[in-house]
C-alpha positions in Angstrom: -8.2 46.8 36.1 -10.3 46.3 33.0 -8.7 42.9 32.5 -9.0 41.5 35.4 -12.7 42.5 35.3 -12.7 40.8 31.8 -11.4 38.0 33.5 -13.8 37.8 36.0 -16.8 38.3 33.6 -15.5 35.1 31.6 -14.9 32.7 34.4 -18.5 34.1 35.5 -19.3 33.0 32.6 -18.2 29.4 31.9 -19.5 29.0 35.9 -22.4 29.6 34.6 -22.7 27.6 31.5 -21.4 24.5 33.4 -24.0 25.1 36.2 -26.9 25.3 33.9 -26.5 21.9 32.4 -25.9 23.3 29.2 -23.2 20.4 29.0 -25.2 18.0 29.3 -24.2 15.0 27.4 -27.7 13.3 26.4 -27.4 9.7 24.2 -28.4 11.5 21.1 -25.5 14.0 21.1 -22.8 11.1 20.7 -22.8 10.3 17.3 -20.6 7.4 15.6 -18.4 8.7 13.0 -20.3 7.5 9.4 -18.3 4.7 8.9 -19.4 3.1 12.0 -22.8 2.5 10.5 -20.4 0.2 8.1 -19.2 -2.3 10.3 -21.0 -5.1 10.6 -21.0 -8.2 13.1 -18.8 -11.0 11.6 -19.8 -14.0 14.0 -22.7 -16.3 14.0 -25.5 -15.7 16.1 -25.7 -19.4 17.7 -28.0 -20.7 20.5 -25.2 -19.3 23.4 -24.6 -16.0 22.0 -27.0 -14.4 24.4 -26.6 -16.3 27.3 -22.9 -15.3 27.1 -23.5 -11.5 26.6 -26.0 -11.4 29.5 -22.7 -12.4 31.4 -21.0 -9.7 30.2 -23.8 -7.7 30.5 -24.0 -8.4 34.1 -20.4 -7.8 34.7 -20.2 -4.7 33.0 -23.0 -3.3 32.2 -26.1 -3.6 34.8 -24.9 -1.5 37.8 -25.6 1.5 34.8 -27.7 0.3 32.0 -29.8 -1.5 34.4 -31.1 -5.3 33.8 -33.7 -4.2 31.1 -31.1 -1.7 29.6 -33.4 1.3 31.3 -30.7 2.7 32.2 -30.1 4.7 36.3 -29.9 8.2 36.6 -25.9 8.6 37.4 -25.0 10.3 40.7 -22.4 12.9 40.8 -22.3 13.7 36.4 -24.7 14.8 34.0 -23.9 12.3 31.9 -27.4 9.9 31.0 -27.6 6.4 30.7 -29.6 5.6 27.5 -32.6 3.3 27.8 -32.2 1.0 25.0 -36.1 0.8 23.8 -36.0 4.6 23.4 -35.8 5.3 19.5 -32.4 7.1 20.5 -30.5 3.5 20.8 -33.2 1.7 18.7 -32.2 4.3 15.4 -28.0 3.4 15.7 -26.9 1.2 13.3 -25.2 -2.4 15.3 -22.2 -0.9 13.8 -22.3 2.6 16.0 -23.5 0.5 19.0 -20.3 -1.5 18.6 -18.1 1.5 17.7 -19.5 3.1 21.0 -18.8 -0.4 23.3 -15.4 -0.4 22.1 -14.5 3.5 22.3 -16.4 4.7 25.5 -17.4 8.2 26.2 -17.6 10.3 29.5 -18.8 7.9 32.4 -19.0 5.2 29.8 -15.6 3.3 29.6 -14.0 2.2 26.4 -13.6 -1.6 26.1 -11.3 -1.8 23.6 -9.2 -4.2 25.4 -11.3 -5.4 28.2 -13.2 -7.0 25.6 -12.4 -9.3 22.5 -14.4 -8.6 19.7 -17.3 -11.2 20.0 -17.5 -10.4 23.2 -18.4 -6.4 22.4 -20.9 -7.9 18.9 -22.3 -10.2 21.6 -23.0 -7.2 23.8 -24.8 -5.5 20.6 -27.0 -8.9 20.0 -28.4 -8.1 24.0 -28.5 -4.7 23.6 -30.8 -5.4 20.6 -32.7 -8.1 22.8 -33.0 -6.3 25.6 -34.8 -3.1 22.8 -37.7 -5.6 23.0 -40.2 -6.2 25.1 -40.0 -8.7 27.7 -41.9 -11.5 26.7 -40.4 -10.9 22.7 -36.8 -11.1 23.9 -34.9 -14.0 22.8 -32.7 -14.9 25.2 -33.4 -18.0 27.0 -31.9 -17.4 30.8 -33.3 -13.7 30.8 -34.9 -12.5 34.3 -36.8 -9.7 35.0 -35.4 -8.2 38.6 -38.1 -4.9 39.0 
């Protein structure tokens, strides 16, 4: 009797905790490892670079991120989508933004091998654009949809 009371108690418990939104995942609790904030991107930033990430932007990334990387409140987790001008995404190294592209977390997917390389730096270089406000950004073809 006592251990199935003890039993009860703890799956009480973790009910509980998971209701409360104590797992939360918010954008500041994923952390790159350190030698993230090594890696660095290895292609030249030419005059295309942005126009091609927005596509990849817009293929992958807007139905979540949004198309000034403001991110949409996620139905069905409680995992957020980051804003990109908050100083949460602003603070990461281009390194960590890339490590997190490439390795995915939670409702974010890895693109390890859904993208090549340049493709996931190009991604950084518009998330980095798209930190800025509007009339600052870079990117020639950009479009504000609000």
């Amino acid at each position: 009797m006592r251990a199935i009371k003890s039993i009860l108690i703890s799956c009480f418990a973790v009910l509980l905790w998971s209701f409360t939104g104590s797992n939360t995942v918010q954008p500041q609790d994923w952390k790159a490892p350190a030698w993230a904030d090594t890696l660095y991107n290895p292609y030249q930033i030419e005059p295309l670079t942005l126009p091609q990430a927005q596509e990849i932007y817009n293929t992958y990334c807007i139905s979540c991120h949004g198309d000034q990387g403001q991110g949409y409140p996620i139905e069905h987790t409680s995992q957020e989508v980051p804003d990109f001008k908050d100083d949460a995404v602003a603070s990461q190294s281009d390194g960590a933004i890339y490590w997190k592209i490439r390795e995915g977390k939670g409702i974010m997917p890895s693109y390890k091998s859904k993208l090549s390389d340049e493709q996931k730096w190009q991604l950084v270089e518009y998330i980095r654009d798209l930190s800025k406000p509007f009339d600052l950004q870079k990117n020639p073809f950009k479009k504000l949809n609000n």
